[in-house]
C-alpha positions as CSV (number, residue, x, y, z in Angstrom):
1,X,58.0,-7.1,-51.1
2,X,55.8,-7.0,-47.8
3,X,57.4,-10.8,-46.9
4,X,61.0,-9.0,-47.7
5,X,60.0,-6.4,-44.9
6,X,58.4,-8.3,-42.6
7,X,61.2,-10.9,-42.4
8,X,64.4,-8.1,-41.8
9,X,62.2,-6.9,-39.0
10,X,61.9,-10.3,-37.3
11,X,65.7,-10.3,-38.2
12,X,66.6,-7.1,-36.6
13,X,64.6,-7.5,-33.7
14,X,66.3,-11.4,-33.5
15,X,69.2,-9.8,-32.3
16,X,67.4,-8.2,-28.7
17,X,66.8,-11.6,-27.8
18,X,63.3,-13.5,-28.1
19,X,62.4,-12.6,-24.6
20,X,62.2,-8.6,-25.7
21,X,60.2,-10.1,-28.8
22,X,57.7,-11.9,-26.6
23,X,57.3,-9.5,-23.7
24,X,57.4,-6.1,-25.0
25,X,57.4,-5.5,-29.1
26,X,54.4,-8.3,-29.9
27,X,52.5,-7.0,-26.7
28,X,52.8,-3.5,-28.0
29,X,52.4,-4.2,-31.5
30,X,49.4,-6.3,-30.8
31,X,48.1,-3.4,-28.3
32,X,48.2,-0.6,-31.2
33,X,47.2,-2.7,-33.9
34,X,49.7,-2.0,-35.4
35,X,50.7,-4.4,-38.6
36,X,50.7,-5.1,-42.5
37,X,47.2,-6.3,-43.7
């Protein structure tokens, strides 16, 4: 269930283009700690 998630988020966020993947949400999601354990 938590790969299901994990991969329509990358699939959603596919669409802004990688460069909005690698300079804002990763930075920000790395910043608030904020992921799945």
């Amino acid at each position: 269930m938590v790969k299901s998630g994990q991969k329509f988020e990358l699939e959603a966020l596919s669409r802004r283009g990688i460069s909005f993947i690698t300079e804002e949400y990763m930075p920000k999601k790395l910043k608030d700690r904020d992921w799945l354990e």
